[in-house]
PDBQT receptor file of N, H, CA, C and O in Angstrom, charges set to zero:
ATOM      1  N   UNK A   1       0.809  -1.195   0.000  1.00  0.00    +0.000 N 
ATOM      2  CA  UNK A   1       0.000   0.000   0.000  1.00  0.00    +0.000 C 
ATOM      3  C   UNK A   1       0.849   1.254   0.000  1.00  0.00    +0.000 C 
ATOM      4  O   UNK A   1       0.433   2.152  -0.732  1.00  0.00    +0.000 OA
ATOM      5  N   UNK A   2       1.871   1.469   0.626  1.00  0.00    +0.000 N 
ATOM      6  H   UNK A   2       2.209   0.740   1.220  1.00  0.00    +0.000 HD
ATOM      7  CA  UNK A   2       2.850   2.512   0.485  1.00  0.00    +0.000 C 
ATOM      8  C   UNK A   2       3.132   2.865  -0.609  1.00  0.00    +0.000 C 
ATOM      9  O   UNK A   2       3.201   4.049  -0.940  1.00  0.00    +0.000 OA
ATOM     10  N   UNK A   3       3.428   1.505  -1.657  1.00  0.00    +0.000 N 
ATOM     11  H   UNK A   3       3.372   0.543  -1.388  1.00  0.00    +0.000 HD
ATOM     12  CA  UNK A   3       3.844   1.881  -2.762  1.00  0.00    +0.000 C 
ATOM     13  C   UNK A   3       2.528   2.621  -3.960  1.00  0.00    +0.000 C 
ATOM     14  O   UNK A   3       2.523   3.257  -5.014  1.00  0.00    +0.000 OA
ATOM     15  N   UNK A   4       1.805   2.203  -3.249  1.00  0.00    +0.000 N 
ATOM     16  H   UNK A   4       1.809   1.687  -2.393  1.00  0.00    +0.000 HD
ATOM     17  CA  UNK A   4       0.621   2.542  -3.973  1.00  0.00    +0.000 C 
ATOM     18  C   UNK A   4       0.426   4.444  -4.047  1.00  0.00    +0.000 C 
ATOM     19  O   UNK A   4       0.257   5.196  -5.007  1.00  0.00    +0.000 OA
ATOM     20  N   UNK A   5       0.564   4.736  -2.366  1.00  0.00    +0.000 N 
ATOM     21  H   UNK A   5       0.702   4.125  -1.586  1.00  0.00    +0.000 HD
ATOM     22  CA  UNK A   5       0.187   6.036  -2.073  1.00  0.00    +0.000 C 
ATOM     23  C   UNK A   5       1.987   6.406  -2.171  1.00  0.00    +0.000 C 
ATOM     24  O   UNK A   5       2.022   7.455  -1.527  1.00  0.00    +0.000 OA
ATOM     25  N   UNK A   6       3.098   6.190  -2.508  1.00  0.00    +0.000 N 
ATOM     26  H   UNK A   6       3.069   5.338  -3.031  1.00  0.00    +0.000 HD
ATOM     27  CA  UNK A   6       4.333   7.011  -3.093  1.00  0.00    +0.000 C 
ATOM     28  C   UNK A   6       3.830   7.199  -4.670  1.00  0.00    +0.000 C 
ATOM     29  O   UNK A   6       4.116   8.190  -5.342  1.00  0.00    +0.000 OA
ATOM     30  N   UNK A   7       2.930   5.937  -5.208  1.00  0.00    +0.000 N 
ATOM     31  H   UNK A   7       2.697   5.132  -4.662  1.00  0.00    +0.000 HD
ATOM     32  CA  UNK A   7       2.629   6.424  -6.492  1.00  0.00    +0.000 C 
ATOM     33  C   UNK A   7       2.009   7.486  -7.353  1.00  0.00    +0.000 C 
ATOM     34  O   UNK A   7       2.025   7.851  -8.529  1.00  0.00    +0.000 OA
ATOM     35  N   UNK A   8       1.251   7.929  -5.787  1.00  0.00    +0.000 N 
ATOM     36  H   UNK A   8       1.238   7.633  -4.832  1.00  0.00    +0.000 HD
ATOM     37  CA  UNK A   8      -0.281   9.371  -6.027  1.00  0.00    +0.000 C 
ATOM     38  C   UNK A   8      -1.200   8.510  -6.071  1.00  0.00    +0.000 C 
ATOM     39  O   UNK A   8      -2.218   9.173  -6.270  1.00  0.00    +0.000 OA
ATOM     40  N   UNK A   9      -1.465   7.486  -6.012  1.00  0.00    +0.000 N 
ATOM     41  H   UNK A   9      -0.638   6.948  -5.851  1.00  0.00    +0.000 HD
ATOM     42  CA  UNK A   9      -3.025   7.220  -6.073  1.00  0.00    +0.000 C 
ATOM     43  C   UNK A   9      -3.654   7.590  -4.568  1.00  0.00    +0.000 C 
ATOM     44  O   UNK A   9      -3.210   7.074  -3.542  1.00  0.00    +0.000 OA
ATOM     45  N   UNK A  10      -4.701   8.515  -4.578  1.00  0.00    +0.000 N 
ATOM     46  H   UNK A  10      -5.062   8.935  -5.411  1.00  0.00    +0.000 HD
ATOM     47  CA  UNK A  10      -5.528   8.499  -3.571  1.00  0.00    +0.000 C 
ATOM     48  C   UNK A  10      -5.585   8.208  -2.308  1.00  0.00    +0.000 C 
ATOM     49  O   UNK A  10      -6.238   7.207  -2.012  1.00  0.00    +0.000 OA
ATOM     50  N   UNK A  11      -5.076   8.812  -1.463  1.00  0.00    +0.000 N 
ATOM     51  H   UNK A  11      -4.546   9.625  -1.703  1.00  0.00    +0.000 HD
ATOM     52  CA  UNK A  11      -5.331   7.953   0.227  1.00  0.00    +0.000 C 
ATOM     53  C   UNK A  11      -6.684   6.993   0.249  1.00  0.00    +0.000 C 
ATOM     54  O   UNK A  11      -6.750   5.788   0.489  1.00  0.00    +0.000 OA
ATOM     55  N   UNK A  12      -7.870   8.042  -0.122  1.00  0.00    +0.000 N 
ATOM     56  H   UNK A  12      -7.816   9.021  -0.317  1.00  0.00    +0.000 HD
ATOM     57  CA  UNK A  12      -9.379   7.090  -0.394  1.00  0.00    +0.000 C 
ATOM     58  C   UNK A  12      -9.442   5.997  -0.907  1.00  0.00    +0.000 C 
ATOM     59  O   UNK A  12      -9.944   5.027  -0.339  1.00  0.00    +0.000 OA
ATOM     60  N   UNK A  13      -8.917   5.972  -2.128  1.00  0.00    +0.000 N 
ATOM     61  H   UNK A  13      -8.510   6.760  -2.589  1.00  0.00    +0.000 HD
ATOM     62  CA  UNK A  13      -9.314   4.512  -2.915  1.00  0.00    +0.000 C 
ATOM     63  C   UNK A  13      -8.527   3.695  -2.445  1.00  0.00    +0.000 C 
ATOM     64  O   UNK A  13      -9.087   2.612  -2.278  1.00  0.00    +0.000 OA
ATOM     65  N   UNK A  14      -6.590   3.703  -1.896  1.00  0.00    +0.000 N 
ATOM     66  H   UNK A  14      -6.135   4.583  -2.031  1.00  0.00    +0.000 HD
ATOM     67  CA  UNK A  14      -6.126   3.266  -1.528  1.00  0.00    +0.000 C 
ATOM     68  C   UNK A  14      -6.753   2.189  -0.430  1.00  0.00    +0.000 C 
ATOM     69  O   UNK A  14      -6.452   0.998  -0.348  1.00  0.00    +0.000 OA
ATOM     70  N   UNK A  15      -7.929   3.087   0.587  1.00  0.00    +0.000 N 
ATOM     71  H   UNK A  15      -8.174   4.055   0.521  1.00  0.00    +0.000 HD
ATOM     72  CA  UNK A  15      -8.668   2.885   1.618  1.00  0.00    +0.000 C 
ATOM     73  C   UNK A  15      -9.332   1.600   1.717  1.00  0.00    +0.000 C 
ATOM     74  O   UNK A  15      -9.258   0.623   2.462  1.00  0.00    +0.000 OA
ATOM     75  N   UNK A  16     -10.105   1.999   0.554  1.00  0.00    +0.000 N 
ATOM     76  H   UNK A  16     -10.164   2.793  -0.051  1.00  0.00    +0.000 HD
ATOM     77  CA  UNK A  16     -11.235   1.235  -0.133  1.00  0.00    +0.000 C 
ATOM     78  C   UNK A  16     -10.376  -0.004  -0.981  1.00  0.00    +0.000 C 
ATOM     79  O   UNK A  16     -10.972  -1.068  -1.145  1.00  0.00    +0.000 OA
ATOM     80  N   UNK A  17      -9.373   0.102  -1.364  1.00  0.00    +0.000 N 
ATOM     81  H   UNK A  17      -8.889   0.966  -1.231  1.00  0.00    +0.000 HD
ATOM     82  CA  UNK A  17      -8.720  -0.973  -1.926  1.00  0.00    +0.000 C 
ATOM     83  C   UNK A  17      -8.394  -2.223  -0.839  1.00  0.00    +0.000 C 
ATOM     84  O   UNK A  17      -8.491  -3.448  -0.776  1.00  0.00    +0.000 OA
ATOM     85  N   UNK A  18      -8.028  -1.295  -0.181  1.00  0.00    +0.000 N 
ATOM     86  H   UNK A  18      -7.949  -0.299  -0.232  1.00  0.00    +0.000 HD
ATOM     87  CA  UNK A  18      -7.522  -2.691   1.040  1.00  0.00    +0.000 C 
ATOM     88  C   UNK A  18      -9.014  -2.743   2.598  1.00  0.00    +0.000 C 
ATOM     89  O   UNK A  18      -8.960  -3.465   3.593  1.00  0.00    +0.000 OA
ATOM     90  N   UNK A  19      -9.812  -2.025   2.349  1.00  0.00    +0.000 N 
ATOM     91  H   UNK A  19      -9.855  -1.439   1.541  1.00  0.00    +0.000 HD
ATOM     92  CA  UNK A  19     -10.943  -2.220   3.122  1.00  0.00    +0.000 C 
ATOM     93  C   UNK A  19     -10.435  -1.674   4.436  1.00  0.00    +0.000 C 
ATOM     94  O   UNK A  19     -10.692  -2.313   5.456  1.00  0.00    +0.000 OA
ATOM     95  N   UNK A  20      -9.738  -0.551   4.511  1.00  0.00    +0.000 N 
ATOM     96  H   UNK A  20      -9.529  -0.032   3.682  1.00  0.00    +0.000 HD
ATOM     97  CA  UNK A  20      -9.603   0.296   5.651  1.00  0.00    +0.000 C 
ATOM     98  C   UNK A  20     -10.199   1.515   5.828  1.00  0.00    +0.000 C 
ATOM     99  O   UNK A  20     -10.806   1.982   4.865  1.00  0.00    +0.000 OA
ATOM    100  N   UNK A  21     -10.152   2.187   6.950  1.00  0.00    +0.000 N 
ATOM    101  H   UNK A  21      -9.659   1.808   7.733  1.00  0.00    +0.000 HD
ATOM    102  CA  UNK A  21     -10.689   3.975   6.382  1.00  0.00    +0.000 C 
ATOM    103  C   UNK A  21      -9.527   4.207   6.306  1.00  0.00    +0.000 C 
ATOM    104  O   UNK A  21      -8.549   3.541   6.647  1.00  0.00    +0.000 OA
ATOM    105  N   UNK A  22      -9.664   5.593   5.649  1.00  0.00    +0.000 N 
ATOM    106  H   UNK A  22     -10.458   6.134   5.372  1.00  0.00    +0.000 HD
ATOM    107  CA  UNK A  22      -8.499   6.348   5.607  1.00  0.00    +0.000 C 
ATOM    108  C   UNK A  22      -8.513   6.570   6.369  1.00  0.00    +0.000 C 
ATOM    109  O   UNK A  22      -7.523   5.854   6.219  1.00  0.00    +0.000 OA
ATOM    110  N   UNK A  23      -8.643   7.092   7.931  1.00  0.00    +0.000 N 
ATOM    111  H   UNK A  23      -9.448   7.673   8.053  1.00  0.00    +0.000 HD
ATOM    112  CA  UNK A  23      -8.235   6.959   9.452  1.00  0.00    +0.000 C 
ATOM    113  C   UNK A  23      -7.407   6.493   9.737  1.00  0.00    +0.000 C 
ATOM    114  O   UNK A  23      -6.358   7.056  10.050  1.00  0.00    +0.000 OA
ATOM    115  N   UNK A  24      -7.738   4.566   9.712  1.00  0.00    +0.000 N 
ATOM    116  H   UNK A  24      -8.590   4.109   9.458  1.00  0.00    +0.000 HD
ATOM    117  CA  UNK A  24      -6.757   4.218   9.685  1.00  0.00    +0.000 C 
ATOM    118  C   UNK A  24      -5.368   3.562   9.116  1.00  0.00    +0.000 C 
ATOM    119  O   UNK A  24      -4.399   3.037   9.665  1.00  0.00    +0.000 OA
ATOM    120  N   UNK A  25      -5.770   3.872   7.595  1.00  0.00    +0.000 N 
ATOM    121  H   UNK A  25      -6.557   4.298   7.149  1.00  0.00    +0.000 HD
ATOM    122  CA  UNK A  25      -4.469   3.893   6.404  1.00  0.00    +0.000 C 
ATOM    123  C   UNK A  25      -3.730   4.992   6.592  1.00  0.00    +0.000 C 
ATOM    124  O   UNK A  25      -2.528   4.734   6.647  1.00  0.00    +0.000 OA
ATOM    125  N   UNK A  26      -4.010   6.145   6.714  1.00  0.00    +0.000 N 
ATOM    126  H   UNK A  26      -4.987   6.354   6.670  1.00  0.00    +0.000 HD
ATOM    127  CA  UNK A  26      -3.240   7.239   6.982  1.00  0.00    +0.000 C 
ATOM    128  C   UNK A  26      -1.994   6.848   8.791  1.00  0.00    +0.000 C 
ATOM    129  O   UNK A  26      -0.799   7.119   8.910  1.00  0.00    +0.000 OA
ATOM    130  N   UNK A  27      -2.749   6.306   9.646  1.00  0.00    +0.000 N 
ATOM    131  H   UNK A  27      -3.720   6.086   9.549  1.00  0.00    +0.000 HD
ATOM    132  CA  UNK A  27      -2.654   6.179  10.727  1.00  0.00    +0.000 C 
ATOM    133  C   UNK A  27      -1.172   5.207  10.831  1.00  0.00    +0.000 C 
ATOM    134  O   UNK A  27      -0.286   5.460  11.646  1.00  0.00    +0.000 OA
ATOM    135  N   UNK A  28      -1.124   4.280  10.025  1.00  0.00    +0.000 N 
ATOM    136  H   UNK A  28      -1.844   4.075   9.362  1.00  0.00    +0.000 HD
ATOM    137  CA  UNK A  28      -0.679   3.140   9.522  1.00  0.00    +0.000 C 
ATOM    138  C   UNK A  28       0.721   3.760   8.529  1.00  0.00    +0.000 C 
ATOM    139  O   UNK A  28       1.927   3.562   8.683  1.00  0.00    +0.000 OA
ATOM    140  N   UNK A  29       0.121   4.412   7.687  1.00  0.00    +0.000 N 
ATOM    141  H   UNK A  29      -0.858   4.572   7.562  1.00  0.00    +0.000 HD
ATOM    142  CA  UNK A  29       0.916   4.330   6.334  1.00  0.00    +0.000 C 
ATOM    143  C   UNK A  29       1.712   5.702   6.699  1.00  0.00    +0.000 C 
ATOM    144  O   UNK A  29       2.851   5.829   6.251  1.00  0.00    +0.000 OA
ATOM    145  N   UNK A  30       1.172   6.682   7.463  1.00  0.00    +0.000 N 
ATOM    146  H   UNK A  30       0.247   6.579   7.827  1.00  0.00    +0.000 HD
ATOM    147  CA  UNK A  30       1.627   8.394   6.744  1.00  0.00    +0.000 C 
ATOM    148  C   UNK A  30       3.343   8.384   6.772  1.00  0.00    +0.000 C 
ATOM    149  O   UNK A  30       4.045   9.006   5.974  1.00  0.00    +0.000 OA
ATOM    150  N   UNK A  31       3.817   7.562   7.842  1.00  0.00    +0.000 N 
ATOM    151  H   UNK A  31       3.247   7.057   8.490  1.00  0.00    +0.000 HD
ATOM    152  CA  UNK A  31       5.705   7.972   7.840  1.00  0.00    +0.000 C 
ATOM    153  C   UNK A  31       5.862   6.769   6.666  1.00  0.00    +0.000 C 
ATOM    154  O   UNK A  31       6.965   6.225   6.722  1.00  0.00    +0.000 OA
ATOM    155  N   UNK A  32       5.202   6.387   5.889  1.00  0.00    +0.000 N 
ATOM    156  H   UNK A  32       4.306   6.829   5.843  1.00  0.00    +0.000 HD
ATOM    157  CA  UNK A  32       5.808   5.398   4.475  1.00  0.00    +0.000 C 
ATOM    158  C   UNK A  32       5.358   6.617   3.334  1.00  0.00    +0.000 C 
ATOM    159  O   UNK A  32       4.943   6.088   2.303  1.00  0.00    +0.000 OA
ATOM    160  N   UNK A  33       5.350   7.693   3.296  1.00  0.00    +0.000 N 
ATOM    161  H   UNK A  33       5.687   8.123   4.134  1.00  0.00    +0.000 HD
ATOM    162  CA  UNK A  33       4.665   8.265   2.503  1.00  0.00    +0.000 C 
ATOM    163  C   UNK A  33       5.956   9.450   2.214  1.00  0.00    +0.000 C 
ATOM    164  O   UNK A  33       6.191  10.286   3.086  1.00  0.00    +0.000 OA
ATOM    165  N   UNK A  34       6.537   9.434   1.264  1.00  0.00    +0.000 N 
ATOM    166  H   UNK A  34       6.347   8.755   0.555  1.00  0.00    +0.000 HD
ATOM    167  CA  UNK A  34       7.489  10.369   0.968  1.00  0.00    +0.000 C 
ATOM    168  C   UNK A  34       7.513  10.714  -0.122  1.00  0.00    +0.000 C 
ATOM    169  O   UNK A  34       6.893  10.009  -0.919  1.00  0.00    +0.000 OA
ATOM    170  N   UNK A  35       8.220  11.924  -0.642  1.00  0.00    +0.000 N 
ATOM    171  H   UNK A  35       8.723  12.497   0.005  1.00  0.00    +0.000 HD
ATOM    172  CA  UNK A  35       8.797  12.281  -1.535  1.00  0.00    +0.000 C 
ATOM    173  C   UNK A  35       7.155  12.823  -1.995  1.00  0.00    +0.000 C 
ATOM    174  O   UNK A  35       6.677  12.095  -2.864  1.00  0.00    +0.000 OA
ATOM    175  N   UNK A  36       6.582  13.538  -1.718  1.00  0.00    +0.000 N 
ATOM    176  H   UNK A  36       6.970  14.130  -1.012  1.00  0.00    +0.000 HD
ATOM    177  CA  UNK A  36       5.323  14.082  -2.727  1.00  0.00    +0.000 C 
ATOM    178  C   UNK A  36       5.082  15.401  -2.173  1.00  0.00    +0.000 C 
ATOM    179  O   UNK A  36       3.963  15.914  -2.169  1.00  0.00    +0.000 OA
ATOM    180  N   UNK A  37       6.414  16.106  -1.575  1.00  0.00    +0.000 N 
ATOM    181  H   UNK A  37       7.323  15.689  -1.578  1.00  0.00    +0.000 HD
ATOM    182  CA  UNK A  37       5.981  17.811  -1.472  1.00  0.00    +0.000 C 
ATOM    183  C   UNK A  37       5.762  18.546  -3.230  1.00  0.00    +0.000 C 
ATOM    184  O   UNK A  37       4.764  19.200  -3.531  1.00  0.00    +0.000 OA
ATOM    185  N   UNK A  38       6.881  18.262  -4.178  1.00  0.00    +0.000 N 
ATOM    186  H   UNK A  38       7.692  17.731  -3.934  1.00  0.00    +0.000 HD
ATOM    187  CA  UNK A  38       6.715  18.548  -4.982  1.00  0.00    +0.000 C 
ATOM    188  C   UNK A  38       5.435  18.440  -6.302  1.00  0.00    +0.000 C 
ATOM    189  O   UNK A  38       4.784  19.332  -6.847  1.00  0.00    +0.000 OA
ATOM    190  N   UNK A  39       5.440  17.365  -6.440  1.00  0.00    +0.000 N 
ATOM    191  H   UNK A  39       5.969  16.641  -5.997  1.00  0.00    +0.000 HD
ATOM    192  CA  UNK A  39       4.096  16.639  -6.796  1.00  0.00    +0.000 C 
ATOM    193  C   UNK A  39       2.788  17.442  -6.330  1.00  0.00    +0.000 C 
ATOM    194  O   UNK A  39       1.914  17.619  -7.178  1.00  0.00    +0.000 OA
ATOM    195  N   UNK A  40       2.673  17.747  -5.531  1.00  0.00    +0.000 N 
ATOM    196  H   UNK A  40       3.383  17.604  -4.841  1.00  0.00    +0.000 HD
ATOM    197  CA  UNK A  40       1.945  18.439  -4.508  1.00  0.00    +0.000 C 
ATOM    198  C   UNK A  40       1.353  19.790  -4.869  1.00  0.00    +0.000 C 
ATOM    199  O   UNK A  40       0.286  20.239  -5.287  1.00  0.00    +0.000 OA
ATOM    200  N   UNK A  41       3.118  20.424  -4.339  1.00  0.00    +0.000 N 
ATOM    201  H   UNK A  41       3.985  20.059  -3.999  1.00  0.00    +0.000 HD
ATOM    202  CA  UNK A  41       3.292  21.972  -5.127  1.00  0.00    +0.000 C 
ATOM    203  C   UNK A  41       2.665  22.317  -6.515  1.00  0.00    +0.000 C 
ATOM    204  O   UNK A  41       2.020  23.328  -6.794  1.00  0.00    +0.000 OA
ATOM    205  N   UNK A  42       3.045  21.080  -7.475  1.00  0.00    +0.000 N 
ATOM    206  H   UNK A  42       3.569  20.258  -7.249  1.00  0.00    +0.000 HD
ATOM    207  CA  UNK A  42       2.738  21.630  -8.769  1.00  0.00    +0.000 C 
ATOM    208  C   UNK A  42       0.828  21.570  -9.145  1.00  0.00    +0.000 C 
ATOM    209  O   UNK A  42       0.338  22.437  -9.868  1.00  0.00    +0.000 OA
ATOM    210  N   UNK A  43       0.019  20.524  -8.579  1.00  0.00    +0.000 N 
ATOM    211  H   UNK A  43       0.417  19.819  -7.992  1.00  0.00    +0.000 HD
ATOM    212  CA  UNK A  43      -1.156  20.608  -8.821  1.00  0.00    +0.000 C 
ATOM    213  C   UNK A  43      -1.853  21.850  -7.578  1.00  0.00    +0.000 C 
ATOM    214  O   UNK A  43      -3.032  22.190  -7.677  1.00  0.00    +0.000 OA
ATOM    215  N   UNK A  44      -1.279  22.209  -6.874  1.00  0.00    +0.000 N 
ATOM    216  H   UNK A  44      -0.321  21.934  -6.794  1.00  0.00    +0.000 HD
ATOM    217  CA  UNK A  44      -1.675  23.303  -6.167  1.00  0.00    +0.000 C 
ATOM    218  C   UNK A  44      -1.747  24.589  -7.154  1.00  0.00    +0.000 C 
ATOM    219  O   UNK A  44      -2.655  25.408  -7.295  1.00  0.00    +0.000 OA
ATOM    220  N   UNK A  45      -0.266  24.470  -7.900  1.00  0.00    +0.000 N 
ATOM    221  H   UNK A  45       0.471  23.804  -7.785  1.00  0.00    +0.000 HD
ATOM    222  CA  UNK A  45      -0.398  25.759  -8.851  1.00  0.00    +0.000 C 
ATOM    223  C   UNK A  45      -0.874  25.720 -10.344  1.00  0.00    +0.000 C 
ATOM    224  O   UNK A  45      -1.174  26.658 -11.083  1.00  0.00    +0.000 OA
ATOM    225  N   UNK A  46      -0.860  24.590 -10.541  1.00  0.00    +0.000 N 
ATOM    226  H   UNK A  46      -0.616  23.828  -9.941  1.00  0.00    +0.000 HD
ATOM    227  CA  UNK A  46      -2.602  24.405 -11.487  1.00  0.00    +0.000 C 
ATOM    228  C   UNK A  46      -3.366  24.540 -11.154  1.00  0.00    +0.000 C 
ATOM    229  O   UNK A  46      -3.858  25.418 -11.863  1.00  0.00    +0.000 OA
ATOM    230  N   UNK A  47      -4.186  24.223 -10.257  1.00  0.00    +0.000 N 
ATOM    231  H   UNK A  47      -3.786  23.510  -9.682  1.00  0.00    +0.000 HD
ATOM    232  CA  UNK A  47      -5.210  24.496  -9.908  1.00  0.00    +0.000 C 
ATOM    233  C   UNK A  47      -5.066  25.881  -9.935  1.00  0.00    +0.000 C 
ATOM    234  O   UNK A  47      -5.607  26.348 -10.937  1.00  0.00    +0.000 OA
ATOM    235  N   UNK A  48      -4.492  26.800  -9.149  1.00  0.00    +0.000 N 
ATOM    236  H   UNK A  48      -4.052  26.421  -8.335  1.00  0.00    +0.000 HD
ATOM    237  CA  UNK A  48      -4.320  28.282  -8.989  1.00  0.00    +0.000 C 
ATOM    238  C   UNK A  48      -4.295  28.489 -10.601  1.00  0.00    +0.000 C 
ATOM    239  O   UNK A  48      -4.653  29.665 -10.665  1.00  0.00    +0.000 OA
ATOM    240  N   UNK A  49      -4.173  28.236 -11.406  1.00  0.00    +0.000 N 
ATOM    241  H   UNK A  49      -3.882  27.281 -11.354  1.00  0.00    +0.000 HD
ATOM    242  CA  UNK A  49      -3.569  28.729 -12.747  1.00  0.00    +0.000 C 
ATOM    243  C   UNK A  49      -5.058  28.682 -13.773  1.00  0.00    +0.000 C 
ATOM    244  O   UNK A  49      -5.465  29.443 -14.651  1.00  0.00    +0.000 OA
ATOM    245  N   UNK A  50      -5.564  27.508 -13.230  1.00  0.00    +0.000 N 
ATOM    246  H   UNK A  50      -5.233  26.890 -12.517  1.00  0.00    +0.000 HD
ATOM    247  CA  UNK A  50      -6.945  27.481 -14.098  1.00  0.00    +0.000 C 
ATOM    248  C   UNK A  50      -7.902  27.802 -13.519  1.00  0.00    +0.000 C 
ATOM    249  O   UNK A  50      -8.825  27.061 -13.857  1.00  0.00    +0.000 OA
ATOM    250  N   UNK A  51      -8.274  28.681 -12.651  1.00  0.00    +0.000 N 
ATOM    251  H   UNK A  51      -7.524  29.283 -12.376  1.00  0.00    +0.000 HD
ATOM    252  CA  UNK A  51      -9.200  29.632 -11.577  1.00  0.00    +0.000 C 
ATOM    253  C   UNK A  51      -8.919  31.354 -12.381  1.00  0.00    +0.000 C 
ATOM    254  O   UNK A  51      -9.438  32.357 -11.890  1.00  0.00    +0.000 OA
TER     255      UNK A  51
């Protein structure tokens, strides 16, 4: 599942994939979760860009 959410897919579906809430996938997973400040940054400023 880590690898799933280092990939960008969804905390939610991730959720729903393995039949957890995100409560407790986040709870579980969040220090396996790296490298996505950037990733991040850039759909923040799309979004800002197409507003």
């Amino acid at each position: 599942m880590s690898t799933w959410l280092n990939g960008g897919v969804p905390p939610t579906q991730v959720a729903e994939w393995a039949g957890h809430s995100v409560d407790v996938l986040l709870r579980i997973y969040a220090k396996c979760i790296e490298g996505q400040y950037q990733a991040a940054r850039r759909r923040i400023e799309d979004a800002l860009d197409a507003s």
